[in-house]
C-alpha positions as CSV (number, residue, x, y, z in Angstrom):
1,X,-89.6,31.1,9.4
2,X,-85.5,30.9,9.2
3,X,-84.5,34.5,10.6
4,X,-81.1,33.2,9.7
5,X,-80.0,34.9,6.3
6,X,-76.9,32.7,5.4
7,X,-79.5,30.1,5.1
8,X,-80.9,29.4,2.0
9,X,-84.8,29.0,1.5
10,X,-85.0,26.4,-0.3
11,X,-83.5,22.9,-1.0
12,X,-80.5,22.9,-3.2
13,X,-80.3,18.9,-3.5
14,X,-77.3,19.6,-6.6
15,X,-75.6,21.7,-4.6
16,X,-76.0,19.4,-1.4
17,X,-74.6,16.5,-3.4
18,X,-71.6,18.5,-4.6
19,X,-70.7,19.9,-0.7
20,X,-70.9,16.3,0.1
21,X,-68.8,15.1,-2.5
22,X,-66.0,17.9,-2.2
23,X,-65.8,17.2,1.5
24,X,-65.3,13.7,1.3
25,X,-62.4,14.2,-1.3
26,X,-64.3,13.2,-4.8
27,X,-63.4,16.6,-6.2
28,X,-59.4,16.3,-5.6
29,X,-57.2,14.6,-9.1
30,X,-60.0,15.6,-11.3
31,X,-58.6,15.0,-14.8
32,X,-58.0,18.2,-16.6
33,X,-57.8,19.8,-13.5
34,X,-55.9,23.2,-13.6
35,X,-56.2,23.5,-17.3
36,X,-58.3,25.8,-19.9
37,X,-61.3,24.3,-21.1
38,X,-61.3,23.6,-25.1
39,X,-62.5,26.6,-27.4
40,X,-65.6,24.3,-28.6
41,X,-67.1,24.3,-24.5
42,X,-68.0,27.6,-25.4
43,X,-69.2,27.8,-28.9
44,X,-72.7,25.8,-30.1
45,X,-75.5,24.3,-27.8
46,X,-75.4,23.3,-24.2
47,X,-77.3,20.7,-24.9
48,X,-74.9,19.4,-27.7
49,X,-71.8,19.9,-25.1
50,X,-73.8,17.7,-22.9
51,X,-74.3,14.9,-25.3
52,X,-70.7,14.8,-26.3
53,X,-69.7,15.1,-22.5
54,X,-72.0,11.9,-21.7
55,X,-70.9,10.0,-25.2
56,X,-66.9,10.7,-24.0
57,X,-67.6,9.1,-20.2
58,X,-69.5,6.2,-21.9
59,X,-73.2,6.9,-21.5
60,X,-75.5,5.6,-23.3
61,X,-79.4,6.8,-23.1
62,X,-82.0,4.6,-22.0
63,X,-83.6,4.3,-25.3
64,X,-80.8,3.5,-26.9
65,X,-79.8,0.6,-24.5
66,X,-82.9,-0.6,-25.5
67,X,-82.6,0.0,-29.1
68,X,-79.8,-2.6,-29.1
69,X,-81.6,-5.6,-26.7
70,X,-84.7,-5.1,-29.3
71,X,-82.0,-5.5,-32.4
72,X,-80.2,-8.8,-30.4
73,X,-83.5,-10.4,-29.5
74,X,-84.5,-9.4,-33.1
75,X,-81.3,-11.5,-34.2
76,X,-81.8,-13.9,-31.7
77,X,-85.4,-14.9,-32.6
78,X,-84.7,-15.0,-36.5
79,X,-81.8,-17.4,-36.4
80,X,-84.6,-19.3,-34.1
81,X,-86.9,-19.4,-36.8
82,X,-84.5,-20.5,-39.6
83,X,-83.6,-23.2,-37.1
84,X,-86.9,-24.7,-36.4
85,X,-90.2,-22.6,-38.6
86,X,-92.4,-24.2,-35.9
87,X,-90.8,-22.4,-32.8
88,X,-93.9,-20.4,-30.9
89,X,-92.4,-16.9,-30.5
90,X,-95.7,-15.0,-28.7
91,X,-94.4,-14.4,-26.0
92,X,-90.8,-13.4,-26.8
93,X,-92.4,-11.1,-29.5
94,X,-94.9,-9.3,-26.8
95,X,-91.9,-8.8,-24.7
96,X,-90.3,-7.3,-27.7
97,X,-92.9,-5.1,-28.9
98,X,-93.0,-3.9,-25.0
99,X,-89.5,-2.7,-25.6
100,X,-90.2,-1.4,-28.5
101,X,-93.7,0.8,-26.9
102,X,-90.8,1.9,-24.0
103,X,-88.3,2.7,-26.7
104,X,-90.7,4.6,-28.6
105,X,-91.6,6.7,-25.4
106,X,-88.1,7.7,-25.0
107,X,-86.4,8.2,-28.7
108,X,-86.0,11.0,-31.2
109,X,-88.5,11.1,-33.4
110,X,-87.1,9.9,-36.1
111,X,-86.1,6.7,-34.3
112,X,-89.5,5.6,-33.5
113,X,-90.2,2.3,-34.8
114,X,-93.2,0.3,-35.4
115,X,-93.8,-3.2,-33.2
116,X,-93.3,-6.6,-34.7
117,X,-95.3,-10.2,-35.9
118,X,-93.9,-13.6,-36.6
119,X,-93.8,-12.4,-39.7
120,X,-92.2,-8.9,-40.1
121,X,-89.3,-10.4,-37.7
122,X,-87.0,-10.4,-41.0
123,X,-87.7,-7.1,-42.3
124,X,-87.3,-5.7,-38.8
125,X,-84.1,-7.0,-38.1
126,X,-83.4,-4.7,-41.1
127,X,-84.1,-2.0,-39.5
128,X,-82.9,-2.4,-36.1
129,X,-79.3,-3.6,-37.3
């Protein structure tokens, strides 16, 4: 036992990171630095601040990454189709519908989506566009 009482107890890896970080100059030019934060960083959800913090720096959640490859392979394997009806998809479309499983892990509720046959490829598209 640490008789030491400056010295934390436990492990705080956050806090680690940002020590690190500030003493190897990340935290110096920070834009916005030195001015008030906006009225609307106070008001509302922290959760909702944090979603429009990660949609302003370009982030995009897992699921809905692949939201989109499931849409363009959707795309992809319907203009197939119309190219040549005798095209065997089964495997593209298990890969799909194992996107679509990891999406459906990850999503909202109300974005959960059912998987896909050779023959619901059309009115899926639909509803992954």
């Amino acid at each position: 036992m640490n008789d030491d009482h400056s010295t934390p107890q436990y492990n705080d890896l956050i806090g680690d990171i940002l020590k690190r970080h500030t003493e190897d100059g990340g935290m110096e030019n920070l834009k916005g630095q030195g001015k008030p934060l906006p009225k609307e960083y106070f008001s509302g959800d922290t959760f909702q601040h944090f979603q429009k913090i990660a949609k302003d720096a370009g982030y995009k959640p897992h699921w809905l990454k692949l939201q989109h490859e499931i849409r363009d392979e959707l795309n992809d394997m319907s203009l197939q189709l119309q190219q040549d009806s005798t095209i065997d998809l089964k495997e593209r479309i298990r890969k799909v519908n194992e996107k679509i499983a990891e999406h459906n892990k990850h999503c909202p509720p109300p974005f959960v989506k059912g998987t896909v046959n050779v023959h619901s490829i059309e009115t899926a598209k639909k509803f992954w566009n």
